[in-house]
Biopython code that builds the backbone (N, CA, C, O; Angstrom):
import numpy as np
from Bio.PDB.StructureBuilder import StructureBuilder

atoms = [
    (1, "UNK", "N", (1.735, 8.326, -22.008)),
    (1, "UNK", "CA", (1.852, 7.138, -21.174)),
    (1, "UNK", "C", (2.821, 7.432, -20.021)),
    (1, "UNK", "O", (3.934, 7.939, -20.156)),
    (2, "UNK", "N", (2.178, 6.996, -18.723)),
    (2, "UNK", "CA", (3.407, 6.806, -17.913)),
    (2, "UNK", "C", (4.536, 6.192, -17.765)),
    (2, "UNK", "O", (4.711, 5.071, -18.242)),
    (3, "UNK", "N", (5.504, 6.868, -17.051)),
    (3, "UNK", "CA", (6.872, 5.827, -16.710)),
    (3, "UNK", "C", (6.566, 4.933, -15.831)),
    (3, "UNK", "O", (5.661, 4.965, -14.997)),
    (4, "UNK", "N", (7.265, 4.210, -16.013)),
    (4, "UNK", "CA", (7.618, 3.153, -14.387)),
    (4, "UNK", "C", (7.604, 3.547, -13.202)),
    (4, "UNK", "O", (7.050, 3.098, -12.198)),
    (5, "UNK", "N", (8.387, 4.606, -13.415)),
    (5, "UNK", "CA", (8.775, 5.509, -12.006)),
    (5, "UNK", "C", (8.108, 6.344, -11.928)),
    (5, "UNK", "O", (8.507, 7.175, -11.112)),
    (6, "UNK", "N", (7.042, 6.625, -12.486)),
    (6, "UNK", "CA", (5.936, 7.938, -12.142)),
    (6, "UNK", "C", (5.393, 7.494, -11.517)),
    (6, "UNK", "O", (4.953, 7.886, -10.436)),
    (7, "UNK", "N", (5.193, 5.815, -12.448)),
    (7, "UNK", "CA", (3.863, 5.145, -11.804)),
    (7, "UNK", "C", (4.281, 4.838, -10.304)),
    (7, "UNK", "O", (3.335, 5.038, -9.542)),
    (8, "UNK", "N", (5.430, 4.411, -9.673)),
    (8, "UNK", "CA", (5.430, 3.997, -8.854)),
    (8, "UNK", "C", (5.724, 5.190, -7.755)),
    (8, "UNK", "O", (5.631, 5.084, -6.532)),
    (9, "UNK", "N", (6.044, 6.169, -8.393)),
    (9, "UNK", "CA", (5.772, 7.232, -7.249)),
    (9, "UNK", "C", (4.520, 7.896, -7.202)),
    (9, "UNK", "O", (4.434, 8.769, -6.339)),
    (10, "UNK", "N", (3.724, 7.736, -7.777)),
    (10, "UNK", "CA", (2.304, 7.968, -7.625)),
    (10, "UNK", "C", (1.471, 6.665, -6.352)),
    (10, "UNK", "O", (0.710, 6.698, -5.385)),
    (11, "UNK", "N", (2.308, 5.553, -7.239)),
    (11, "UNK", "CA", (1.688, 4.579, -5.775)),
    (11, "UNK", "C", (2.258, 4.982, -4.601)),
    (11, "UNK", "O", (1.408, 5.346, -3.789)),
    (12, "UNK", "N", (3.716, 5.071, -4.098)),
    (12, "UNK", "CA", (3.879, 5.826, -2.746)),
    (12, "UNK", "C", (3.041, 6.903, -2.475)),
    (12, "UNK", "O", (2.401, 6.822, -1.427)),
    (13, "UNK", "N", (2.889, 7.914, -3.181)),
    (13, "UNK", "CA", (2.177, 9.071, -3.046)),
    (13, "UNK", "C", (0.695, 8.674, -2.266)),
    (13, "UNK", "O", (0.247, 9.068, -1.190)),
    (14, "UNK", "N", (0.221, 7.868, -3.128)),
    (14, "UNK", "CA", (-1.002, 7.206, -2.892)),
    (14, "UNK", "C", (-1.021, 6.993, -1.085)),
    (14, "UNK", "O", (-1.780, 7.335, -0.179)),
    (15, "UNK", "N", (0.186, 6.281, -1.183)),
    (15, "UNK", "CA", (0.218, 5.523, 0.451)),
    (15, "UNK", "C", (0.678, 6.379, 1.515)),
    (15, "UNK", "O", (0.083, 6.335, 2.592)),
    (16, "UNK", "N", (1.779, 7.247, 1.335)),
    (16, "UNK", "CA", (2.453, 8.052, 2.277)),
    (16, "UNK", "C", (1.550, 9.660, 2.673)),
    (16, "UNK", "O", (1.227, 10.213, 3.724)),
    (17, "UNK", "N", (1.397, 9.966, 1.276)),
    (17, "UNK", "CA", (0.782, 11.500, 1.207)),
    (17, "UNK", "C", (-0.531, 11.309, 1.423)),
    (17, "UNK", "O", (-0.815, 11.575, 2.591)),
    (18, "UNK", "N", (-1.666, 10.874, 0.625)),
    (18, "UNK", "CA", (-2.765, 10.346, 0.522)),
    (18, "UNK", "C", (-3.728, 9.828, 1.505)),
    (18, "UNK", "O", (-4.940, 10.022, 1.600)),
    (19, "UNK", "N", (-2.627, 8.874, 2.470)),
    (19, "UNK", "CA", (-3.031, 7.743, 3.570)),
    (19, "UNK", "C", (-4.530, 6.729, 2.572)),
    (19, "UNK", "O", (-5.361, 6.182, 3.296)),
    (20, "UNK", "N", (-4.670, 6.620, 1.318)),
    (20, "UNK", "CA", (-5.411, 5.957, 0.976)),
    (20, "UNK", "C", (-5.524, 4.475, 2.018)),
    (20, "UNK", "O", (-6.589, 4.099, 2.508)),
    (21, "UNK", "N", (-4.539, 3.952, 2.165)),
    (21, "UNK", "CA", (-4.747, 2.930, 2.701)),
    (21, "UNK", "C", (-6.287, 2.834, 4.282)),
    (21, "UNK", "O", (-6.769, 1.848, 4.839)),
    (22, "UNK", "N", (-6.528, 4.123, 4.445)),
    (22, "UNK", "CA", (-7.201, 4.037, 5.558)),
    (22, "UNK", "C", (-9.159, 4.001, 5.325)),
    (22, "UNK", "O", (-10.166, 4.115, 6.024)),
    (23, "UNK", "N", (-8.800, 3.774, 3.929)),
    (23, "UNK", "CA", (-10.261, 3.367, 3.592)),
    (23, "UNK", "C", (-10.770, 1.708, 3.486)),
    (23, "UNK", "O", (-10.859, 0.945, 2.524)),
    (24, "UNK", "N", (-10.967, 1.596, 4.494)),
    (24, "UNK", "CA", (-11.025, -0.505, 4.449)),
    (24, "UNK", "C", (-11.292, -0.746, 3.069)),
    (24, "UNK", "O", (-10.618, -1.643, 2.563)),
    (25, "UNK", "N", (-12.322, -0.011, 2.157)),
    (25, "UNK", "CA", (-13.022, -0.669, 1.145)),
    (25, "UNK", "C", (-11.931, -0.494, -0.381)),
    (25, "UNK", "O", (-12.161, -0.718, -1.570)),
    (26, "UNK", "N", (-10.744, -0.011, 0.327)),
    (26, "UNK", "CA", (-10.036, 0.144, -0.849)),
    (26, "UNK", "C", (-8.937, -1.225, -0.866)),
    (26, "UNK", "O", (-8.381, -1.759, 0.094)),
    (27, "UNK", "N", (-8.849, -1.598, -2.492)),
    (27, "UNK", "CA", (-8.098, -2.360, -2.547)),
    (27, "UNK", "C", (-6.777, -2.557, -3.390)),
    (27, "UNK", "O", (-6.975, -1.597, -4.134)),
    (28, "UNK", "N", (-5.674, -3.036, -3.799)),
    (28, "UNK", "CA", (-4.616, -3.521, -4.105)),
    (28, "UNK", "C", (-5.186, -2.914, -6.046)),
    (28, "UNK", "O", (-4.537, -2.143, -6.752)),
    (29, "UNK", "N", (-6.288, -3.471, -6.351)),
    (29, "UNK", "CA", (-6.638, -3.731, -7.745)),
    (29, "UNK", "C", (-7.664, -2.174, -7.876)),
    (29, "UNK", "O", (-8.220, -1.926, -8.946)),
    (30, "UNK", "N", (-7.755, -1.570, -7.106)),
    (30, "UNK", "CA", (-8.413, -0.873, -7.181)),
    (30, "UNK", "C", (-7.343, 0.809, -7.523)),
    (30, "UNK", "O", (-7.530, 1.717, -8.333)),
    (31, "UNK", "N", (-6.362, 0.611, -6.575)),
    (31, "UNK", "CA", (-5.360, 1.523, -7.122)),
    (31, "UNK", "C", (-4.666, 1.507, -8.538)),
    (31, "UNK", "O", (-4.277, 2.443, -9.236)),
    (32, "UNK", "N", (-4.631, 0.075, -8.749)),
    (32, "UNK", "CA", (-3.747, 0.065, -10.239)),
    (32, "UNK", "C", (-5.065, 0.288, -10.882)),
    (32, "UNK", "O", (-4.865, 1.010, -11.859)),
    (33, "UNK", "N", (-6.016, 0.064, -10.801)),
    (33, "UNK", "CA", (-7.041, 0.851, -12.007)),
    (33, "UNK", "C", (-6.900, 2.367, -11.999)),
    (33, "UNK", "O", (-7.072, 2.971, -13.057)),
    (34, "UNK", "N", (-6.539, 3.157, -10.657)),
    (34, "UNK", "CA", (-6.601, 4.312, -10.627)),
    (34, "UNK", "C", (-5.096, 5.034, -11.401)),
    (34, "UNK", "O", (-4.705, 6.123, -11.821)),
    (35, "UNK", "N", (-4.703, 3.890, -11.280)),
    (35, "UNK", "CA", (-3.091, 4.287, -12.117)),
    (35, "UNK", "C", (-3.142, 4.333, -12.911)),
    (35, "UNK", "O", (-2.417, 5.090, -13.557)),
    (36, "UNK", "N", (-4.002, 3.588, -13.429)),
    (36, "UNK", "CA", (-3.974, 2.894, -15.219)),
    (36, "UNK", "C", (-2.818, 2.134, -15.387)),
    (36, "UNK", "O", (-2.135, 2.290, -16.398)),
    (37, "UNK", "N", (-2.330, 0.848, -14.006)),
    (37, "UNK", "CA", (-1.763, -0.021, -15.042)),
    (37, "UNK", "C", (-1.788, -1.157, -13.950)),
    (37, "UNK", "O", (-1.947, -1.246, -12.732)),
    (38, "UNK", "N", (-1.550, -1.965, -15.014)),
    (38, "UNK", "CA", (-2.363, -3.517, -14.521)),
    (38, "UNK", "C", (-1.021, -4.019, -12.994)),
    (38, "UNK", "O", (0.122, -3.699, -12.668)),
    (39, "UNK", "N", (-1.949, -4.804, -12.573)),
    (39, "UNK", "CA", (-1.620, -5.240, -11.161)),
    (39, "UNK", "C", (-0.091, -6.209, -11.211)),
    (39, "UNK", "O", (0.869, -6.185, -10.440)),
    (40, "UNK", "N", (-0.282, -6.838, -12.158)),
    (40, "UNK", "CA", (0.618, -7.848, -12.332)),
    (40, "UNK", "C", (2.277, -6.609, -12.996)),
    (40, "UNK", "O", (3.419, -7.068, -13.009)),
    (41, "UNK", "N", (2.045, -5.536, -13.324)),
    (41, "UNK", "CA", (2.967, -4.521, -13.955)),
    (41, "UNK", "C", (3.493, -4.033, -12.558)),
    (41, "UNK", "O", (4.620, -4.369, -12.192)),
    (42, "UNK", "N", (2.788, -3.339, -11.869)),
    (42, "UNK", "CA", (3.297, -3.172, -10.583)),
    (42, "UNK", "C", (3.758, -3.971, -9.704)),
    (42, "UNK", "O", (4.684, -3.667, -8.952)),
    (43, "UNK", "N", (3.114, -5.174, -9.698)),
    (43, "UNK", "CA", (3.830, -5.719, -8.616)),
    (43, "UNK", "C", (5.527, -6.175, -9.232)),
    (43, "UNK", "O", (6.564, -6.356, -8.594)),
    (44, "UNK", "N", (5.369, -6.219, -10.088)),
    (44, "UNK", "CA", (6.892, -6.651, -10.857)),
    (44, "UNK", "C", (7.720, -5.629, -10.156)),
    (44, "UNK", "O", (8.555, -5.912, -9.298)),
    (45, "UNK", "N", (7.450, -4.458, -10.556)),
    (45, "UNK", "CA", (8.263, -2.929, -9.540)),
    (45, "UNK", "C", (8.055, -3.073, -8.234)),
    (45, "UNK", "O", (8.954, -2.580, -7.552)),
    (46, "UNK", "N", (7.311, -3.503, -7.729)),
    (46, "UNK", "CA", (7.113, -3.177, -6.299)),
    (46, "UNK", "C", (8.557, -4.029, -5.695)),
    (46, "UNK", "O", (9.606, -3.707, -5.136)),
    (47, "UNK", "N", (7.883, -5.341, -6.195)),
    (47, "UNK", "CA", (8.890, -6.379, -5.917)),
    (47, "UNK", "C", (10.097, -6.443, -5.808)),
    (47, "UNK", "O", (10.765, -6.828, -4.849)),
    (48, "UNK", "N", (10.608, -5.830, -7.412)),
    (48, "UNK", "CA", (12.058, -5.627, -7.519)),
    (48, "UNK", "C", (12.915, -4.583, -6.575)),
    (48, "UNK", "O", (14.142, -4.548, -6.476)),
    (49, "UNK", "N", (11.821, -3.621, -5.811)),
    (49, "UNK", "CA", (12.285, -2.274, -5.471)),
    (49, "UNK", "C", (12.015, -2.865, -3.701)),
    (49, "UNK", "O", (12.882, -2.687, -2.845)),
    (50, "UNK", "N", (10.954, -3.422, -3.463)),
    (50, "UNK", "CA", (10.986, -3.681, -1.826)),
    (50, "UNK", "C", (10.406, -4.993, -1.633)),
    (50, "UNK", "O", (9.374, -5.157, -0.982)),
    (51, "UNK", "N", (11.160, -6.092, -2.282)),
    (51, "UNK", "CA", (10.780, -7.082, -2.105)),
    (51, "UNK", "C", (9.388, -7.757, -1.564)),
    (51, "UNK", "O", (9.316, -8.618, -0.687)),
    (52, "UNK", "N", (8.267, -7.154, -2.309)),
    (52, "UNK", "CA", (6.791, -7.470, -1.773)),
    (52, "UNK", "C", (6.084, -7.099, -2.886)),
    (52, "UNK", "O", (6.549, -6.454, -3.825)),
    (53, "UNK", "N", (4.587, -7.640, -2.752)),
    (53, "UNK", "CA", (4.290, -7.378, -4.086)),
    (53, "UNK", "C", (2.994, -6.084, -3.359)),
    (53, "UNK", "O", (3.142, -5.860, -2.158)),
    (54, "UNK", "N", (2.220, -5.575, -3.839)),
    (54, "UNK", "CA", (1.193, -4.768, -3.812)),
    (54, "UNK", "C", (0.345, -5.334, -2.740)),
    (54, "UNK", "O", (0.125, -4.521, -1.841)),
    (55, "UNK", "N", (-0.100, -6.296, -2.608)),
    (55, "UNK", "CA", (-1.378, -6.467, -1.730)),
    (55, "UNK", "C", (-0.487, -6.705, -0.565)),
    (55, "UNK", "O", (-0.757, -6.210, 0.529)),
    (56, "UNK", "N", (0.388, -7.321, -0.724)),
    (56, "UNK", "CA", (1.075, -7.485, 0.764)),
    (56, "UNK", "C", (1.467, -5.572, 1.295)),
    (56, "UNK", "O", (1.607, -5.292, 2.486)),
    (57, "UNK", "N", (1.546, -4.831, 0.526)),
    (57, "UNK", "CA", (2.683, -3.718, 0.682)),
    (57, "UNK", "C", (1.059, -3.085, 1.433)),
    (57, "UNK", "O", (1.028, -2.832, 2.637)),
    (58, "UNK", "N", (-0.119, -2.905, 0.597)),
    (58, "UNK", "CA", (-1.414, -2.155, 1.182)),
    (58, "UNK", "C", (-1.813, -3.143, 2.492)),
    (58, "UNK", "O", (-2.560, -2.586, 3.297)),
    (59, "UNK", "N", (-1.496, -4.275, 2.763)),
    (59, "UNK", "CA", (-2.258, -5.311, 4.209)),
    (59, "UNK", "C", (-1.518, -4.826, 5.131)),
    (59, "UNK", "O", (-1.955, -4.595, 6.258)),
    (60, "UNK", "N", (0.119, -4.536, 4.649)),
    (60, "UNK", "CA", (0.975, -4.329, 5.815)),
    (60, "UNK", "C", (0.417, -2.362, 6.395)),
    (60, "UNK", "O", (0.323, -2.093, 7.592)),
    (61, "UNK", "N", (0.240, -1.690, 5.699)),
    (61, "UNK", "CA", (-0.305, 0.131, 6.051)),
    (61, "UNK", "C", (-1.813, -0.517, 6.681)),
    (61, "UNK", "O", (-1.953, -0.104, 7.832)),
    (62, "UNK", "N", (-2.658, -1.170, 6.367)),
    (62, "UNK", "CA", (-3.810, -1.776, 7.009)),
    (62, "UNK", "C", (-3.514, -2.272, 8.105)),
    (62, "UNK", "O", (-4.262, -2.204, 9.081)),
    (63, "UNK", "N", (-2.819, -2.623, 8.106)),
    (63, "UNK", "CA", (-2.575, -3.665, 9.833)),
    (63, "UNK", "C", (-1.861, -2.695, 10.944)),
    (63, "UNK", "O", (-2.280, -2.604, 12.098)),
    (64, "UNK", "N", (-0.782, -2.016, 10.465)),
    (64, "UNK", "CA", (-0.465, -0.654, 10.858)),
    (64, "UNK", "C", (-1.539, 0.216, 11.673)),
    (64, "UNK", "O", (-1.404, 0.758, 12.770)),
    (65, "UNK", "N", (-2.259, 0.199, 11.113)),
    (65, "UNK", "CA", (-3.388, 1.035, 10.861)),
    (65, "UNK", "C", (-4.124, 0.813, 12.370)),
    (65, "UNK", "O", (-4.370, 1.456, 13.391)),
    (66, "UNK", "N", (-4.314, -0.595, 11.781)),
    (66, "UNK", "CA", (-5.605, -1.184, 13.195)),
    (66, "UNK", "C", (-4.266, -0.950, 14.686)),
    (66, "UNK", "O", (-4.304, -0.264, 15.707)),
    (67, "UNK", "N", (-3.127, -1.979, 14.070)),
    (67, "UNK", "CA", (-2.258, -1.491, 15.515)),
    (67, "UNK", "C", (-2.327, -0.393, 16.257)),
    (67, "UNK", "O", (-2.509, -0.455, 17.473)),
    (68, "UNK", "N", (-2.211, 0.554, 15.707)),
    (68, "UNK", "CA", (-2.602, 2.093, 15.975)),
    (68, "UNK", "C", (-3.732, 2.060, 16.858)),
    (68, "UNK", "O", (-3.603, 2.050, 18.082)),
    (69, "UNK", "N", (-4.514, 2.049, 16.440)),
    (69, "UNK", "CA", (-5.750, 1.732, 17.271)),
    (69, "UNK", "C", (-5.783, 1.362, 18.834)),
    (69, "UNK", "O", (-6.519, 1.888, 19.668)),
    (70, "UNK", "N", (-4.833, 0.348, 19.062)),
    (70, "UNK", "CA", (-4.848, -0.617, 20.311)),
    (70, "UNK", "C", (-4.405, 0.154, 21.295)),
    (70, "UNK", "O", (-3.328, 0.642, 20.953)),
    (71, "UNK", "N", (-4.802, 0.577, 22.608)),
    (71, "UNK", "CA", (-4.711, 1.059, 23.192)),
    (71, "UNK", "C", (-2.936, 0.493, 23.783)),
    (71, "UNK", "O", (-2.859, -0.629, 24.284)),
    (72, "UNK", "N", (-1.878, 1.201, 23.682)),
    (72, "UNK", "CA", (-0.745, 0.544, 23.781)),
    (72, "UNK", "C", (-0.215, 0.812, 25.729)),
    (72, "UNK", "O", (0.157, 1.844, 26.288)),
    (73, "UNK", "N", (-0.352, -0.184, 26.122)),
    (73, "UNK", "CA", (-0.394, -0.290, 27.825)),
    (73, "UNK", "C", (0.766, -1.512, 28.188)),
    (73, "UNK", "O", (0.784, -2.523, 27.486)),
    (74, "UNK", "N", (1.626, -1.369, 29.204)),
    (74, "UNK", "CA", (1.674, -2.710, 29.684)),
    (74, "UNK", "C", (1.517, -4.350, 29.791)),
    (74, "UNK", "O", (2.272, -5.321, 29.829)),
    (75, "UNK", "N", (0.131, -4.097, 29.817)),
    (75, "UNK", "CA", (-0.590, -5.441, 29.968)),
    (75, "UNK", "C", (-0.361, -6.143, 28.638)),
    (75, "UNK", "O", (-0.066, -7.332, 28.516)),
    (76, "UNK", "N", (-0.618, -4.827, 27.165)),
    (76, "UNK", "CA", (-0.749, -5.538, 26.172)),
    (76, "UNK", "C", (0.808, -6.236, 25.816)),
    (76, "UNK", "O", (0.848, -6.846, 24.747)),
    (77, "UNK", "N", (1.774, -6.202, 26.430)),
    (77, "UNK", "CA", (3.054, -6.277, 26.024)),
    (77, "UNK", "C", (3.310, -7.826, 27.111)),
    (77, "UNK", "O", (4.423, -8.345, 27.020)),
    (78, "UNK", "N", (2.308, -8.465, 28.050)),
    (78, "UNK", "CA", (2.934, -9.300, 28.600)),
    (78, "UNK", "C", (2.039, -10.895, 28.015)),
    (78, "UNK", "O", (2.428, -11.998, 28.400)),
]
sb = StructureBuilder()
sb.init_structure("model")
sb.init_model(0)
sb.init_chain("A")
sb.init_seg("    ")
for serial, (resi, resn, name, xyz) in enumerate(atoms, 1):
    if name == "N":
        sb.init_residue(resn, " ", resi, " ")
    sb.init_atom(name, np.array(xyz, "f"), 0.0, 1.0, " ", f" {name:<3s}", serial, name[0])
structure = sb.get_structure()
């Protein structure tokens, strides 16, 4: 069985190393299946460690994501 802290450095891993987040069709519930541990377990860690729970922590690397995207000019800043 995993630790706490495996598990949750496997979820960074996931996000930082991985860039999983850049697959739209992936989701919050879809990683803790890949972890093997339930959603409501992680977000307890997530929470305690960066005040957010899981789906907020994968929307915020998603939104990131699209920002990236936007052609960053002037105009868009007024």
């Amino acid at each position: 069985m995993k630790t706490i802290a495996a598990i949750y450095l496997n979820f960074s891993q996931m996000l930082l190393e991985d860039r999983i987040y850049e697959d739209p069709d992936i989701s919050y519930y879809d990683l803790c299946a890949a972890l093997r541990v339930s959603p409501s377990d992680l977000d307890e860690i997530l929470y305690d460690e960066m005040g957010m729970k899981g789906v907020e922590i994968l929307q915020s690397f998603q939104k990131l994501l699209t920002l990236q995207a936007i052609t960053h000019t002037r105009e868009n800043f007024k």
